[in-house]
C-alpha positions as CSV (number, residue, x, y, z in Angstrom):
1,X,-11.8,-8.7,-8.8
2,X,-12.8,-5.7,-6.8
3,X,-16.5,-7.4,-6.6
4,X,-15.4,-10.6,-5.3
5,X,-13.7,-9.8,-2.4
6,X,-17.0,-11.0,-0.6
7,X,-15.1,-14.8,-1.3
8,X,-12.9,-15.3,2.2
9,X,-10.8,-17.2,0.0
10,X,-10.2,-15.2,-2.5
11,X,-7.6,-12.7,-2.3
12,X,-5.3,-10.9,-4.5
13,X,-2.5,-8.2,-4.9
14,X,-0.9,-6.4,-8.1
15,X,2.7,-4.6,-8.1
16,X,5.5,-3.8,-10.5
17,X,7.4,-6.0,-11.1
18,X,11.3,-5.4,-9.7
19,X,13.5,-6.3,-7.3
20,X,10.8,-6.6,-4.4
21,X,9.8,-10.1,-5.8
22,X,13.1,-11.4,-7.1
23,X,13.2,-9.7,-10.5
24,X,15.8,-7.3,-11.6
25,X,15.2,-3.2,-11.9
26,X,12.9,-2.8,-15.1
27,X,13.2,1.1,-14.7
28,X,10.2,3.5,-14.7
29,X,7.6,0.9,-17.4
30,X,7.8,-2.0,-15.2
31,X,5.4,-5.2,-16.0
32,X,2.9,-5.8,-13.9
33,X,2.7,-8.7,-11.1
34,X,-0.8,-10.0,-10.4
35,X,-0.2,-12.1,-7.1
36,X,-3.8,-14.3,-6.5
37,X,-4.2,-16.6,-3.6
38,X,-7.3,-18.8,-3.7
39,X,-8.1,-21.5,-0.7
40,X,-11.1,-23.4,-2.8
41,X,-8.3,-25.2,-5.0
42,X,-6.3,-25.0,-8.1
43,X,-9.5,-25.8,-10.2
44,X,-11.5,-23.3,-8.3
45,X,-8.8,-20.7,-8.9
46,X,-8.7,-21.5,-12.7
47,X,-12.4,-21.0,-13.1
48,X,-14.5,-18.3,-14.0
49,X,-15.2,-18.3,-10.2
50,X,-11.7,-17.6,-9.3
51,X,-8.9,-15.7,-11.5
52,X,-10.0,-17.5,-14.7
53,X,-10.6,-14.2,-16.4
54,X,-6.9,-13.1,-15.7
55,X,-5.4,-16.2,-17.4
56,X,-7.1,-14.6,-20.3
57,X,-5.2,-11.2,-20.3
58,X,-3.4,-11.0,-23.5
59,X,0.1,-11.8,-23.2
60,X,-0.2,-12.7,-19.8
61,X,2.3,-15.4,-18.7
62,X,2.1,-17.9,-15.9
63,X,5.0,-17.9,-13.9
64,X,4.4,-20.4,-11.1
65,X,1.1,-22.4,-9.9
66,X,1.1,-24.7,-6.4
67,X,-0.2,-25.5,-3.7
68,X,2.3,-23.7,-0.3
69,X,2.1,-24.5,3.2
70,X,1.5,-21.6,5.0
71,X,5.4,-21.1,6.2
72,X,6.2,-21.6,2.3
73,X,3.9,-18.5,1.6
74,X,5.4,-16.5,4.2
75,X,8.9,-17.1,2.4
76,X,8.1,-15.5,-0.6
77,X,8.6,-12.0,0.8
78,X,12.5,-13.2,1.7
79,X,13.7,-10.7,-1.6
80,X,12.8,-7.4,0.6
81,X,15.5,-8.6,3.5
82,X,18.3,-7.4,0.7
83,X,16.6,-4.2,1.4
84,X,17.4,-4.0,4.7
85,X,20.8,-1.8,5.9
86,X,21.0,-0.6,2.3
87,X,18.0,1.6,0.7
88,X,16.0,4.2,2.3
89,X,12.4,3.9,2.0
90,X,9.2,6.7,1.9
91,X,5.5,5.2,1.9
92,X,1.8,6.1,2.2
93,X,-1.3,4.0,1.9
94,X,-4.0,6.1,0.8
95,X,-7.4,4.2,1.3
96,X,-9.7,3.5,-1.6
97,X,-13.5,3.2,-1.6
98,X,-14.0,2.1,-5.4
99,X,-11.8,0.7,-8.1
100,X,-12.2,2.0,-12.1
101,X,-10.9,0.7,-14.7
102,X,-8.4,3.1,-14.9
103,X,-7.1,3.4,-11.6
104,X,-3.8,1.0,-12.3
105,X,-3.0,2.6,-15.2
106,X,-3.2,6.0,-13.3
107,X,-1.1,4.6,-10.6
108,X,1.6,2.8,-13.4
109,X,1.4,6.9,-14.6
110,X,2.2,7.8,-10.9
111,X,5.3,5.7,-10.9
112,X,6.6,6.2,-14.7
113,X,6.4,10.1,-13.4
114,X,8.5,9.3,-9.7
115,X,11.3,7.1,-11.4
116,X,11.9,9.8,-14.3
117,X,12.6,11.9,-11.4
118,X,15.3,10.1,-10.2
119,X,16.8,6.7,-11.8
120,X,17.7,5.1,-8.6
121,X,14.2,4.7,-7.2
122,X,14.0,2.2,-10.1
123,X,15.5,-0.5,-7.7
124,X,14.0,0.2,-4.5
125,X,10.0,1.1,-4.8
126,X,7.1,-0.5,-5.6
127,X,3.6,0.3,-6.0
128,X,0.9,-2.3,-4.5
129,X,-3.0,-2.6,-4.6
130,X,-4.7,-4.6,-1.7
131,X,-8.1,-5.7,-2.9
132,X,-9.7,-6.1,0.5
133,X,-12.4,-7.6,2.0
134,X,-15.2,-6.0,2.6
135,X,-15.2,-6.9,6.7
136,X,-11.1,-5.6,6.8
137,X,-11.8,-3.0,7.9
138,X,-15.1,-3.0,9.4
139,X,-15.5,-5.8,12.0
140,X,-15.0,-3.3,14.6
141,X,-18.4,-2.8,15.6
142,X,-18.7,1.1,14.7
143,X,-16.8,4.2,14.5
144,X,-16.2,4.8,17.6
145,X,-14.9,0.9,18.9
146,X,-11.5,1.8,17.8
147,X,-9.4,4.9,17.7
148,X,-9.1,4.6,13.8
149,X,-12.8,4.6,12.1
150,X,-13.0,1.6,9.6
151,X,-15.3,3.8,7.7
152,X,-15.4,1.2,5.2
153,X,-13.0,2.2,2.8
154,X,-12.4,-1.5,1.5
155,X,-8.8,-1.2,-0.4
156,X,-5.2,-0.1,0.3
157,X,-3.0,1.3,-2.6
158,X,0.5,1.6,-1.1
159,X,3.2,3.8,-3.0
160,X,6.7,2.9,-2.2
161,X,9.5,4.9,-3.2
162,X,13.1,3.8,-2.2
163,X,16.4,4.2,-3.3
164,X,20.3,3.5,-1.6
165,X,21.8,6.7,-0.3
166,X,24.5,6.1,-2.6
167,X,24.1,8.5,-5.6
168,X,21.2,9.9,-4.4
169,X,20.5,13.4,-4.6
170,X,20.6,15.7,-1.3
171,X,16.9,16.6,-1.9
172,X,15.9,13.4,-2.4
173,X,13.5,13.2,0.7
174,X,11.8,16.4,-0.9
175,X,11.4,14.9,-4.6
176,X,10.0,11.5,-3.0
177,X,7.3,13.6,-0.1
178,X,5.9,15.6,-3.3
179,X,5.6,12.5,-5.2
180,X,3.9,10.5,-2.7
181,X,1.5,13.8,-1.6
182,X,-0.1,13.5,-4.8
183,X,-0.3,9.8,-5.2
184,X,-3.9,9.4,-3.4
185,X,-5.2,12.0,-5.9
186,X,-3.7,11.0,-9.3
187,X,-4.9,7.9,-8.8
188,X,-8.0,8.2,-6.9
189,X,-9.2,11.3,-8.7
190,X,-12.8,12.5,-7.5
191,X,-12.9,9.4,-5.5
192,X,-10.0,10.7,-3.1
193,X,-11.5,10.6,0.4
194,X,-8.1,11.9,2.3
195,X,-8.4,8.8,4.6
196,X,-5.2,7.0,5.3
197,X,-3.8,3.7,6.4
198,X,-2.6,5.0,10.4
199,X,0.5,3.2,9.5
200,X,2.3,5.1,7.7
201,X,1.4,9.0,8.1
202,X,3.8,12.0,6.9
203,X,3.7,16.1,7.5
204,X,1.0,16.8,5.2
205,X,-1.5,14.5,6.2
206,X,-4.6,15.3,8.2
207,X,-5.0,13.7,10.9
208,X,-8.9,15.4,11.3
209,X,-9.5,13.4,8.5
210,X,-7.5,9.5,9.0
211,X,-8.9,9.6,12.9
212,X,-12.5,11.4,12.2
213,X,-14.6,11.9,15.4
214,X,-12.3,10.4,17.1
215,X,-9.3,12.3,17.3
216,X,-10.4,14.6,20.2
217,X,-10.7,11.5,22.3
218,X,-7.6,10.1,21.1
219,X,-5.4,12.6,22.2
220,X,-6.9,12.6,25.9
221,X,-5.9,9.0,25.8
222,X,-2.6,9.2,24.4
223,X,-2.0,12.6,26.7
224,X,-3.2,10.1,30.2
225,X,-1.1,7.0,28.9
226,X,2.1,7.9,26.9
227,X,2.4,11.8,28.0
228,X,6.4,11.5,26.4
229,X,5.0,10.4,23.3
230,X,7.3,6.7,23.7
231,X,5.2,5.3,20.6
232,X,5.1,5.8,17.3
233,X,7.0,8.8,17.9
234,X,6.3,10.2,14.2
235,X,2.7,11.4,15.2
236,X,1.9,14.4,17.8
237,X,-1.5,13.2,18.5
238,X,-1.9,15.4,21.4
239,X,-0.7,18.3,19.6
240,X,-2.3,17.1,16.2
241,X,0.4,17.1,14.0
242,X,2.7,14.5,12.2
243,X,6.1,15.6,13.0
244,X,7.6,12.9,10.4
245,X,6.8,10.1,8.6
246,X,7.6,7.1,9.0
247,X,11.2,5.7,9.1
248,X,11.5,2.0,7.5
């Protein structure tokens, strides 16, 4: 799948599969979601030139095949609003260049490892791969247009981990930062680049290496316009630091 993301049209996303999409807590050996949207048609889709090869997984089962308006697509995130008031929630999106063949299975690994550590995650985190486009992330017309590079890392794995505060342990903050750390390595390996999704930055990452080149200009900006630091309030750009991550 990773190769055809050159197909506008084509796109595709893979998670656990829990209470995020309507499905009870499976604990820390989930099964695996494989979400495929395809605007060339249901026949298109079912083809060798679509997702055919997936409908030949072993034991895969089809849950659900239609055609959705675009408000009827949007819906089908309405399971996370139970999430909101009642679990806390830690993430990262670490950027990947390439895909292996073992990268899910080292992220499934990543995730078996984070639930052992505590049970309750089990109900509250997810981990998702965005197989991008090749021109996501790099219609910007260079590395300098914007404050955040597009260097052309083409995919986005996002680990989630979230729990309620009720029976969690004190240190749970602690358990969940050292688990999502390590994420982009486990399951990037050699490929690890150290770039991040600006989104959703914590303490340990550098921000030398998510802004690039850019950073010295960025915090003359951000020092001129927002000197009180009123936006994203998480990230001392001018003094170069993440002070927190980010609160969902």
């Amino acid at each position: 799948m990773a190769a055809k993301t050159a197909d506008p049209k084509l796109a595709m996303h893979i998670t656990n599969i829990g209470p995020g999409i309507g499905y009870p807590d499976s604990g820390s050996r989930p099964g695996i979601a494989i979400m495929m949207y395809g605007a060339n048609g249901e026949a298109h889709g079912r083809s060798d030139a679509g997702f055919g090869e997936l409908y030949k997984l072993p034991g895969a089962q089809e849950v659900m095949a239609r055609e959705f308006r675009l408000a009827e697509l949007s819906a089908m995130a309405e399971p996370y609003r139970d999430y909101q008031g009642n679990n806390m929630f830690w993430l990262s999106a670490p950027l990947l260049e390439h895909i292996d063949d073992d990268t899910l299975v080292r992220a499934w690994k990543w995730y078996e490892d984070s639930i052992e550590l505590h049970a309750g995650l089990g109900g509250g985190s997810t981990v998702l791969l965005e197989f991008m486009q090749e021109n996501a992330f790099n219609l910007s017309g260079g590395r300098a247009a914007t404050a955040w590079p597009h260097s052309g890392r083409r995919h986005v794995m996002q680990p989630v981990l979230g729990c309620r505060p009720e029976g969690a342990p004190p240190n749970v903050r602690e358990i969940v930062m050292k688990q999502v750390a390590k994420a982009g390595q486990q399951i990037a390996l050699d490929k690890q680049s150290g770039e991040y999704h600006a989104g959703f930055l914590h303490e340990w990452n550098d921000l030398r290496q998510v802004y690039g080149e850019n950073l010295d200009k960025l915090k003359l900006v951000k020092a001129r316009y927002d000197p009180q630091n009123r936006f994203n309030k998480g990230v001392d750009l001018v003094g170069g630091k993440v002070t927190e991550g980010p609160r969902v």
